[in-house]
C-alpha positions in Angstrom: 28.3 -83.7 47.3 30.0 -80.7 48.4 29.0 -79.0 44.9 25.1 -79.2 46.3 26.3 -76.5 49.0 26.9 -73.0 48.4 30.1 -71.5 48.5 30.5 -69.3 51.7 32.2 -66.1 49.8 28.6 -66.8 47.6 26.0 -66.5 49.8 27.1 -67.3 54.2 23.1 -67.3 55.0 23.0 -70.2 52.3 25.7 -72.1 52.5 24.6 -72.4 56.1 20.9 -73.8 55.1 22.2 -76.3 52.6 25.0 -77.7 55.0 22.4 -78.3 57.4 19.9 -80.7 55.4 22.9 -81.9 53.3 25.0 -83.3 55.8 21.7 -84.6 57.4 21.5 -82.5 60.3 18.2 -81.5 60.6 15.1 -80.7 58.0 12.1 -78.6 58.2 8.9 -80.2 59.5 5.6 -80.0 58.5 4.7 -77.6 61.5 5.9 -74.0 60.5 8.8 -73.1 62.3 9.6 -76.3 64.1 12.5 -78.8 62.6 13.1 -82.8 62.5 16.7 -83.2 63.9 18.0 -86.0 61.7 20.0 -89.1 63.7 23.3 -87.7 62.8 22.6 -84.3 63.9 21.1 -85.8 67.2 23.9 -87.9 67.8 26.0 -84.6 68.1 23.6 -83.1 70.6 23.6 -86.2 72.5 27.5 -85.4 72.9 27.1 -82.6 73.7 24.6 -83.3 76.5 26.4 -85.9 77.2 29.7 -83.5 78.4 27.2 -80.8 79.3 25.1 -83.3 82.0 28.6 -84.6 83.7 30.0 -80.9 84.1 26.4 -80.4 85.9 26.5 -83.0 88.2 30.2 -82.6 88.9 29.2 -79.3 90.2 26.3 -81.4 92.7 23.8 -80.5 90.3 20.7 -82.9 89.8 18.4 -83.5 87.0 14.6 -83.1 87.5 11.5 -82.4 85.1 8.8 -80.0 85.5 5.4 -79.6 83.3 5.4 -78.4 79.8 2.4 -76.4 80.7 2.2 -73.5 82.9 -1.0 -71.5 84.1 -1.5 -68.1 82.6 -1.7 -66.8 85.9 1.9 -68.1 86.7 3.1 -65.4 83.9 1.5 -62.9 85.6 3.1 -62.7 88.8 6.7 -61.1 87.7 6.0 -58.0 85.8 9.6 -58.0 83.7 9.2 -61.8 83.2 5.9 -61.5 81.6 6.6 -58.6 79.4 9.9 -60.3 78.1 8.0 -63.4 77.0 4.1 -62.2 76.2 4.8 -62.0 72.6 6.2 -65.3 71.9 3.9 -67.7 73.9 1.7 -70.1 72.5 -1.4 -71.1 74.7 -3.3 -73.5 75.1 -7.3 -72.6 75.3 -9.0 -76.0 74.7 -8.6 -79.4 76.0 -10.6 -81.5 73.7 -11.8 -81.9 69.7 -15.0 -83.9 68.4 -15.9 -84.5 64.3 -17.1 -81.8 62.9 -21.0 -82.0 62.7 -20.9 -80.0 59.3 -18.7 -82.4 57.1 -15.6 -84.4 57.3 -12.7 -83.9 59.8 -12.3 -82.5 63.4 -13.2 -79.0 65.2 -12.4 -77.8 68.2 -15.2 -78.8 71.2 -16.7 -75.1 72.4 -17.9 -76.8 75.8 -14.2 -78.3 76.4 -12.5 -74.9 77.0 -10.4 -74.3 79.7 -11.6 -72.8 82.8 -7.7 -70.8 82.7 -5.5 -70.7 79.4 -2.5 -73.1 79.4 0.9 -71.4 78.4 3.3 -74.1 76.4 6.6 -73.7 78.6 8.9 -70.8 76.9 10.9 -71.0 80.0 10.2 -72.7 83.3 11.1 -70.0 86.0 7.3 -69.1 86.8 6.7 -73.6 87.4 9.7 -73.9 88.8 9.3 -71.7 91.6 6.0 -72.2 92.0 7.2 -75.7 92.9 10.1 -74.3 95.5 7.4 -72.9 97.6 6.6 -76.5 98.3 9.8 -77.7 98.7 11.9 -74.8 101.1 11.1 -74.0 104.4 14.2 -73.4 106.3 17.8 -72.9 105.6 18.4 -77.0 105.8 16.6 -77.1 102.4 19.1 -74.9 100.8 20.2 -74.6 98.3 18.7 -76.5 95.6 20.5 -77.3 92.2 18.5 -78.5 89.7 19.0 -78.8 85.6 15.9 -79.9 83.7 16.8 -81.3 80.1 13.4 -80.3 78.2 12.0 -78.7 74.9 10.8 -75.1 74.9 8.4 -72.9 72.3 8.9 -69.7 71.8 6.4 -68.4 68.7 8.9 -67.0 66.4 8.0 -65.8 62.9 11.1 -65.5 61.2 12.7 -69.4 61.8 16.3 -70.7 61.0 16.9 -74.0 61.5 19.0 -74.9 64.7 19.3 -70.8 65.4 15.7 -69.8 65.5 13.2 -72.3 65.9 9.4 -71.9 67.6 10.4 -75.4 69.5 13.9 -76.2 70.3 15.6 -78.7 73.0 17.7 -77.1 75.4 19.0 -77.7 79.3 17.6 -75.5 81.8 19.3 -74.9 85.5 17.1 -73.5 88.3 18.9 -73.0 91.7 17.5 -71.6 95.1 20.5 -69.8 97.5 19.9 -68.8 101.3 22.5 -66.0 100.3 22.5 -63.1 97.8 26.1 -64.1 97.4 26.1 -67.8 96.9 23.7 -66.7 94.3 26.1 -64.8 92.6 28.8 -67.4 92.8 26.2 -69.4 91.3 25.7 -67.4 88.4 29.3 -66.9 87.6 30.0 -70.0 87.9 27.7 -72.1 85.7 28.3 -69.3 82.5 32.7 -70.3 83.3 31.3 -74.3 82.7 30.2 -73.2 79.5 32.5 -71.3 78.4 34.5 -74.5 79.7 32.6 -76.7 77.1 32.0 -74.2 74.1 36.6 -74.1 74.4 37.3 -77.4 75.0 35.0 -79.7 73.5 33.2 -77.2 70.6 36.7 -75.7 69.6 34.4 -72.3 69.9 36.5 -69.5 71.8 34.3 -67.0 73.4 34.1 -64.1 75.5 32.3 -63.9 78.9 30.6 -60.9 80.2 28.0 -59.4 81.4 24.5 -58.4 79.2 24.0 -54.7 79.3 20.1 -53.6 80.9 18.2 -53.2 77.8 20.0 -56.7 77.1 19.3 -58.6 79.8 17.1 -61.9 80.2 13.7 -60.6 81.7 13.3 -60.7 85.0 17.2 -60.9 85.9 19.1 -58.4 87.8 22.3 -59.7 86.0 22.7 -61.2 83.0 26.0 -63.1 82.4 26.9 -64.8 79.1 29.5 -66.3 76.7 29.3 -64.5 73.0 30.9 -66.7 69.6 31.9 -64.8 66.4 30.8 -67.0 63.5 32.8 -66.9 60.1 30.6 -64.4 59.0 31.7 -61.3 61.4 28.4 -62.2 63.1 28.0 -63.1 67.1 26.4 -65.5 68.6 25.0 -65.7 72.0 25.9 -68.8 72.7 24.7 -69.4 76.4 23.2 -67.2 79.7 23.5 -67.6 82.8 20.9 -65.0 85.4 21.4 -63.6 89.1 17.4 -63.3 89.7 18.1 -61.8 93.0 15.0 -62.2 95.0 12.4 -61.2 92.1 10.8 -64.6 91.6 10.8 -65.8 95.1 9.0 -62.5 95.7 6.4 -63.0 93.4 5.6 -66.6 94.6 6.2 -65.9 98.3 9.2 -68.4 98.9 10.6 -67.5 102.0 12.8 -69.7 104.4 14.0 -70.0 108.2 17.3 -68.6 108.6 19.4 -70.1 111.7 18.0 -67.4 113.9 14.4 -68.5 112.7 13.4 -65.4 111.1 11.7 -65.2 107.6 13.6 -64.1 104.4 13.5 -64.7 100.8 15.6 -66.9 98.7 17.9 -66.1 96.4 17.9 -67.4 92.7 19.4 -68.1 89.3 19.0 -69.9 86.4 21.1 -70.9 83.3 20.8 -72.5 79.8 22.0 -73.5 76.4 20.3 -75.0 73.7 20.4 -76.6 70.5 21.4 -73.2 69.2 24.8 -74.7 69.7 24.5 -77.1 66.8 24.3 -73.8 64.4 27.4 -72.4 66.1 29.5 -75.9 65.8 28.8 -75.3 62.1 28.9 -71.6 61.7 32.4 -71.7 63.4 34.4 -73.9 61.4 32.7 -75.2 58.6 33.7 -75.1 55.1 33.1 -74.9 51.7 33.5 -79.0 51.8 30.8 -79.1 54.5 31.2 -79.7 58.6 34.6 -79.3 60.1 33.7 -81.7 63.8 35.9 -81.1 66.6 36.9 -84.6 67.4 35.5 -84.4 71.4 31.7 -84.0 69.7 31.7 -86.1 66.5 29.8 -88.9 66.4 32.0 -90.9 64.1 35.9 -89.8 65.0 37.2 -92.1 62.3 35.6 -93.6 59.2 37.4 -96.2 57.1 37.2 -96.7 53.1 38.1 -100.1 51.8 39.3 -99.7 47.7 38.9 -102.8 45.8 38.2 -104.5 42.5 37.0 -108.3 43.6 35.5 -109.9 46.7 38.5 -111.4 47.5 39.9 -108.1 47.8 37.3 -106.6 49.7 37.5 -109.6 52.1 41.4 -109.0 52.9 40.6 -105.6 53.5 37.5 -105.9 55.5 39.3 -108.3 57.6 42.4 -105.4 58.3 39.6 -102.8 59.0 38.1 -104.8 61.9 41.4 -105.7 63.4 42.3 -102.0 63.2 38.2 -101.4 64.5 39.3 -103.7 67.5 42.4 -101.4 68.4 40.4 -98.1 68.3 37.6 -99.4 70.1 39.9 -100.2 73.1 40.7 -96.6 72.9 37.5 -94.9 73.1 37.6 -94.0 69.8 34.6 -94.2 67.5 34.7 -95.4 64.0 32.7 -96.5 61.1 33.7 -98.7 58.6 31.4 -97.8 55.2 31.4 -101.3 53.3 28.9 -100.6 50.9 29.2 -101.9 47.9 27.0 -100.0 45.9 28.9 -96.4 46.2 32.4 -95.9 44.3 35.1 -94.5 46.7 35.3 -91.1 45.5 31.5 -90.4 46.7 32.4 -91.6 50.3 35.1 -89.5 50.4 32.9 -87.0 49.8 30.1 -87.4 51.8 32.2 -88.0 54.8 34.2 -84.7 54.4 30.4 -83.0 54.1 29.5 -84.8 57.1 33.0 -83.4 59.4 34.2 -87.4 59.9 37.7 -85.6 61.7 39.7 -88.8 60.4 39.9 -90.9 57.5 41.5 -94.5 56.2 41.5 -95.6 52.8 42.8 -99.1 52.6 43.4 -100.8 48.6 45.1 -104.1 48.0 48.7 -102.1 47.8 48.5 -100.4 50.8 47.5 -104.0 52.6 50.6 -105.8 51.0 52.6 -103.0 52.1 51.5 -102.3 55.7 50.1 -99.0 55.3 47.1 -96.9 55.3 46.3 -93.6 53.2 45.2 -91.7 56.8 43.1 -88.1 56.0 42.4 -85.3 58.4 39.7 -83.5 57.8 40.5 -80.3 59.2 43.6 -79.5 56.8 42.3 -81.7 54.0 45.5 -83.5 53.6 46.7 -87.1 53.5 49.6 -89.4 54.1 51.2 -92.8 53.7 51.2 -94.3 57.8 52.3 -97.8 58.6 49.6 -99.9 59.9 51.5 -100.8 63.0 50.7 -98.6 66.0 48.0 -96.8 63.8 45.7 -96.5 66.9 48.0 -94.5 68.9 49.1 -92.5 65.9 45.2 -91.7 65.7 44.3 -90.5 69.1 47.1 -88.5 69.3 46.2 -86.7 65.7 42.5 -86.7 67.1 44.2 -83.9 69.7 46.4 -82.3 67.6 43.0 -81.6 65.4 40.7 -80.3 67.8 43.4 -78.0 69.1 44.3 -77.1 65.5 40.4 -76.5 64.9 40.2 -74.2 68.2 43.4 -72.3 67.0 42.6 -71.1 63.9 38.7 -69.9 65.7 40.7 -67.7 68.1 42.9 -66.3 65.5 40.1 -65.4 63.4 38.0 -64.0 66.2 41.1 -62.2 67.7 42.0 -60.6 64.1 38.0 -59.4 64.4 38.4 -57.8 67.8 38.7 -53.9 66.6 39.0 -51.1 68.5 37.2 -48.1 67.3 36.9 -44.7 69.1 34.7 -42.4 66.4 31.1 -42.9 65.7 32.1 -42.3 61.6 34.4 -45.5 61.9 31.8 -47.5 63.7 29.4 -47.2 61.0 31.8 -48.5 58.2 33.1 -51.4 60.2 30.1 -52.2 61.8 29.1 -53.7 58.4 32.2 -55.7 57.9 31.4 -57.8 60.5 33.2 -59.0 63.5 33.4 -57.1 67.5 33.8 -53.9 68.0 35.2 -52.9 71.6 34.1 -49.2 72.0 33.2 -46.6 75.0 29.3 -46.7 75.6 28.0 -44.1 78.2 25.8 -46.6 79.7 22.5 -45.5 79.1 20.0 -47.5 77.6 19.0 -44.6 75.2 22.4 -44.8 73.5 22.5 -48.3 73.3 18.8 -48.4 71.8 19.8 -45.7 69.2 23.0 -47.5 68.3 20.9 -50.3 67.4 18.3 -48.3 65.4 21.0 -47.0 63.1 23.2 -49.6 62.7 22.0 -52.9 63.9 24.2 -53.2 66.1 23.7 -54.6 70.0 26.2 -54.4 72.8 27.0 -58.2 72.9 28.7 -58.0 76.4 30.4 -56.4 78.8 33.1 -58.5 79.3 34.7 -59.9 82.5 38.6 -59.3 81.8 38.9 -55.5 83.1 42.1 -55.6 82.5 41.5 -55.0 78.3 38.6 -53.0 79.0 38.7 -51.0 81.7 40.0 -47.6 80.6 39.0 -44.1 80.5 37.3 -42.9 77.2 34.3 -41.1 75.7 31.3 -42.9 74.4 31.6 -43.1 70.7 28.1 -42.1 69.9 27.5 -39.1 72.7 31.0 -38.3 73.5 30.0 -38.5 77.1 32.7 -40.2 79.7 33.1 -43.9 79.5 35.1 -46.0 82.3 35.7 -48.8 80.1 34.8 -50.5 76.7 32.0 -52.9 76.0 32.0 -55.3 73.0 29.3 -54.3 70.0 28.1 -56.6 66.9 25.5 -57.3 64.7 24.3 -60.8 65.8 22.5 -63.6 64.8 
């Protein structure tokens, strides 16, 4: 099965495509630019949410749901917000259809159209605080922490699936502060929770920073985030976390009663991933056999292959499986044991290597009368001869040594793809080899803007650990003085 998927040394972009539909992760729909996430694929996002929903509410977050449609006029009311979004909304102008008086089929009803145009959420600030009006008067109703698990559109043309879609699934956090400061904690420390996740449960080592200006979510004052390198050289923005500061309570008037009983306005953030992550799970440790699953996320941690020639066979060895099902399940380990009879060994190898299973267990009538199993690991490809007895504990201890191992070799990669470069000349050739480069950037928005025009190349982040990039320098492209360095890549 693995000989249906491009190589990655052949063609990244496409081996990337065919692992997604081949290990039945998702398909295009019939709508351009939307996709049909496959059970399989789901089932890892539901872990994912799963892990993402309890770091949420461990932090006294709460879930709530707002509308999918928001009044033009909502858009309107913060200037940076609108500007950021006005190219990518889809709108809704008409509420109703009737058969078409002139043949077959169904038109849209001139008399049904709406007295104001509908916006199809592409982010739910403008609702949301709409909504918080309602909702704070006085310091007692602060803050507020809420997450909203909801789909989005965004109207993009040029569509990847999982990456870049025009309606994807993502988590949403809105949160209302009495302070400028709790704000800010806020902010900081919803993008550390998923940096949290994206190291410990996707493997996935990023870095946190901050966005530059020109980079920054529309609307925000600050921009923090957490930036992957795929396999490719490529980054990721992997998740965003905003200080809004006071711009969206200004522009729906939501003011509260301090102690003293004067007026001011509240502070605010907001923070999300999406199912952008599902591209980055398989863009970071993939291989030319297919997915590579960190343990913590796969839906299926262990899958077990009987070998056999007769029913009687296949009976004994069915019969071991379930007992060894029995031990795992007390565990908390997931498993699968694929019983068809219609496929030949050698194929469910194969399709469960495409698919990232982390562990596998061949059983044939040898192995039974000895007491052992044939146990594979997926992320080495190698196998060995393991006695039966205490099989499960064997298990969930290689389950940990194989998401570490998975993590490991990320960060070595990304860490032998963290260059320094100090000359404009040596940007340009490395830039196109891939991975970060950490440079001086005189911090103006003109530099950064002609960076990108000549090299495709974005500042990424600013990151968070001064004490690798804070240091004296000249900006590579003006040679004007730089206080520290700032992380550029071409991304995805």
């Amino acid at each position: 099965m693995a000989k249906e998927v491009t190589s990655r040394a052949e063609n990244y972009s496409q081996w990337y495509n065919n692992l997604v539909v081949k290990a039945d992760l998702a398909e295009n729909s019939a709508v351009r630019g939307c996709m049909v996430i496959k059970p399989y694929g789901y089932a890892i996002w539901e872990k994912m949410q799963h892990e993402l929903d309890r770091m949420f509410k461990e932090t006294g977050h709460s879930n709530a749901y707002f509308p999918l449609f928001i009044p033009k006029s909502f858009l309107s009311k913060e200037a940076e917000h609108v500007e950021g979004f006005a190219k990518e909304c889809a709108v809704v102008t008409h509420h109703r259809l009737m058969n078409n008086p002139d043949g077959p089929g169904v038109v849209v009803d001139p008399s049904a159209r709406l007295e104001e145009e509908l916006i199809v959420r592409p982010t739910s600030e403008t609702i949301i605080w709409n909504t918080y009006k309602n909702w704070i008067k006085s310091w007692r109703d602060l803050p507020i922490l809420c997450n909203q698990w909801a789909n989005v559109v965004r109207w993009e043309m040029r569509t990847r699936l999982f990456l870049r879609t025009a309606e994807f699934l993502w988590q949403e956090g809105h949160t209302a502060h009495a302070t400028e400061q709790e704000a800010m904690e806020e902010t900081e420390k919803m993008v550390n929770i998923y940096a949290d996740f994206a190291r410990n449960f996707m493997a996935m080592p990023v870095v946190i920073g901050h966005k530059s200006a020109h980079e920054r979510f529309a609307g925000a004052v600050d921009t923090m985030c957490i930036e992957a390198m795929m396999q490719d050289g490529k980054a990721l923005q992997a998740g965003t976390s905003h200080f809004l500061g006071q711009n969206f309570a200004k522009a729906f008037d939501v003011k509260y009663a301090n102690k003293d009983g004067q007026l001011e306005y509240v502070w605010a953030t907001s923070w999300g991933v999406s199912t952008r992550l599902m591209g980055a799970l398989i863009m970071a440790h993939g291989d030319d056999n297919g997915l590579v699953l960190p343990p913590k996320l796969a839906p299926i941690q262990v899958v077990m292959v009987p070998i056999f020639k007769s029913d009687e066979e296949m009976s004994n060895i069915l019969a071991k499986m379930r007992e060894i099902a029995d031990s795992l399940k007390s565990r908390g380990i997931s498993y699968k044991i694929d019983d068809r009879d219609n496929l030949r060994p050698g194929f469910k190898f194969s399709e469960w290597e495409l698919k990232g299973v982390p562990v596998r267990i061949a059983i044939g009538p040898r192995d039974l009368e000895n007491g052992v199993v044939e146990l594979s690991r997926r992320d080495e490809l190698t196998k060995e001869s393991v006695p039966q007895e205490g099989l499960a504990d064997r298990i969930a201890a290689l389950l940990d040594e194989i998401q570490n191992n998975i993590y490991a070799k990320a960060l070595a990669f990304r860490d032998r793809n963290i260059i320094k470069v100090d000359t404009w000349e040596e940007f340009k050739e490395r830039i196109v080899q891939g991975g970060f480069l950490s440079c001086h950037w005189d911090g103006t928005e003109e530099t950064e803007e002609r960076i990108k025009e000549e090299t495709k190349a974005t500042i990424r982040c600013i990151p968070i650990d001064t004490a690798v990039c804070e240091e004296e320098g000249k900006c590579i492209y003006t040679g004007r003085p730089s206080h520290r360095r700032v992380l550029f890549a071409i991304s995805y």
